[in-house]
N, C-alpha and C positions, 0 to 999 in steps of 0.2 A: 504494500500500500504506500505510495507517496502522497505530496500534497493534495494531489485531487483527488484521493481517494482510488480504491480499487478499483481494476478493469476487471474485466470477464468476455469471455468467448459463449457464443450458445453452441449449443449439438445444435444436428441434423433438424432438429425438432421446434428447435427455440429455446430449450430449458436452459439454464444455469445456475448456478448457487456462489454466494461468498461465502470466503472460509476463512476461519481465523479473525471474526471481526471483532474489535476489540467492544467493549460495555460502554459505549458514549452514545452520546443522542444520534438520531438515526435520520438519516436523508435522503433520498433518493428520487432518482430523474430519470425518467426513460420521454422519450418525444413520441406522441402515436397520436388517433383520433381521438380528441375527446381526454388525452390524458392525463394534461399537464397541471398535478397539482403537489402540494408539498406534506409530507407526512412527518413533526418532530415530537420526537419521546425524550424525556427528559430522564436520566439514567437512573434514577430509582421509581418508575416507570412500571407497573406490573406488565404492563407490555412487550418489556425489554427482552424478554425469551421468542417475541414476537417472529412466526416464520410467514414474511411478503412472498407473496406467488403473483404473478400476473399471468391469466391465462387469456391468451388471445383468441379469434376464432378465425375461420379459413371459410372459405364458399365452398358448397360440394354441386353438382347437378347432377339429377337422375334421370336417366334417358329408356326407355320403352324400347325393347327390341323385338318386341314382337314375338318372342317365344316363352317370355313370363307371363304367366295368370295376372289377371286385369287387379292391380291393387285399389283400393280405392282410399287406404287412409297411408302415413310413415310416420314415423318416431324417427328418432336418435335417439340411442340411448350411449352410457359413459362405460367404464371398464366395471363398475358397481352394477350396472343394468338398470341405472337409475334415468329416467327420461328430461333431456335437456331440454331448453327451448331452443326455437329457430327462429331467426332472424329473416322474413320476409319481406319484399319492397312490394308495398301496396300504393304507389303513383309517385311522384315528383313529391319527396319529405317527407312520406310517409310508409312507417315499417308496422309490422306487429312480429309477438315471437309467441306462437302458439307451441304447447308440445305434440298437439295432433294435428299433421298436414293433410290437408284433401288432396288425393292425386288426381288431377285433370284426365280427361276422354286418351288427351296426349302422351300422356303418361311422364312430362318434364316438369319437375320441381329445379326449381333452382332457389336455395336458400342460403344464412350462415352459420356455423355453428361454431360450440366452444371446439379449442383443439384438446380436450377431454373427451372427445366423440370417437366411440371406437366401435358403432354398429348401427348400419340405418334396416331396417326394421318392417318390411309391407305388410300390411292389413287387410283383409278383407274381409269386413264386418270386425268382426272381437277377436278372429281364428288368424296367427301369423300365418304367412306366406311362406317367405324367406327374409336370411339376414343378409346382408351383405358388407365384409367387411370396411370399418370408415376411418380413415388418417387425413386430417384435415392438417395442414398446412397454410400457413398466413402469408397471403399474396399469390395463393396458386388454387386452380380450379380441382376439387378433384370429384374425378366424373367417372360413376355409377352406369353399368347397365343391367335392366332386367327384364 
């Protein structure tokens, strides 16, 4: 660590961690959408054991090819099986983040999700389809077919 503080490399993935950080107040800056704000603990702080995560999300799209049973709802779910929201664009500024997507006649969803997401999920009625596995990635599409 010098004056400005620690660097870090992320994996493949995005993750990273500090090590070694010493017991003072705590600071931290990453630039992204939406995220620039300042977080300080003061070192007798019960926070101070405090472990910051930022998880990002990644786009995925799901595409119909024609040889999978007609789904008509999807989830994401995380490596728990717990179901995430989805980040969908409903016009010019406007999103919602439902956990249950309707799948169109077309069969393409294109949504966001956390990079926690490690299984999208078709429905038809209450009874799964299939899974298919999901690794989202921040700044890259990653695109499904079924």
């Amino acid at each position: 660590m010098d004056d400005l503080g620690a660097n870090v490399v992320t994996d493949g993935l995005g993750h990273f961690a500090f090590v070694d950080v010493p017991p003072v107040e705590l600071f931290i800056r990453f630039k992204g959408l939406g995220t620039d704000q300042q977080l300080v603990l003061p070192t007798d702080d019960p926070g101070c054991g405090l472990r910051v995560e930022l998880v990002r999300s990644g786009t995925f799209v799901l595409e119909r090819d024609g040889a999978g049973r007609a789904a008509d709802t999807l989830r994401v779910l995380d490596g728990d099986e717990q179901r995430l929201p989805i980040e969908l664009d409903r016009g010019p500024g406007r999103t919602s983040n439902p956990r249950d997507v309707p799948v169109p006649a077309s069969g393409e969803v294109r949504g966001r999700v956390s990079e926690l997401a490690r299984w999208l999920v078709l429905y038809a009625g209450e009874r799964e389809l299939g899974r298919l596995p999901l690794v989202v990635r921040f700044g890259e599409d990653a695109r499904l077919r079924w």
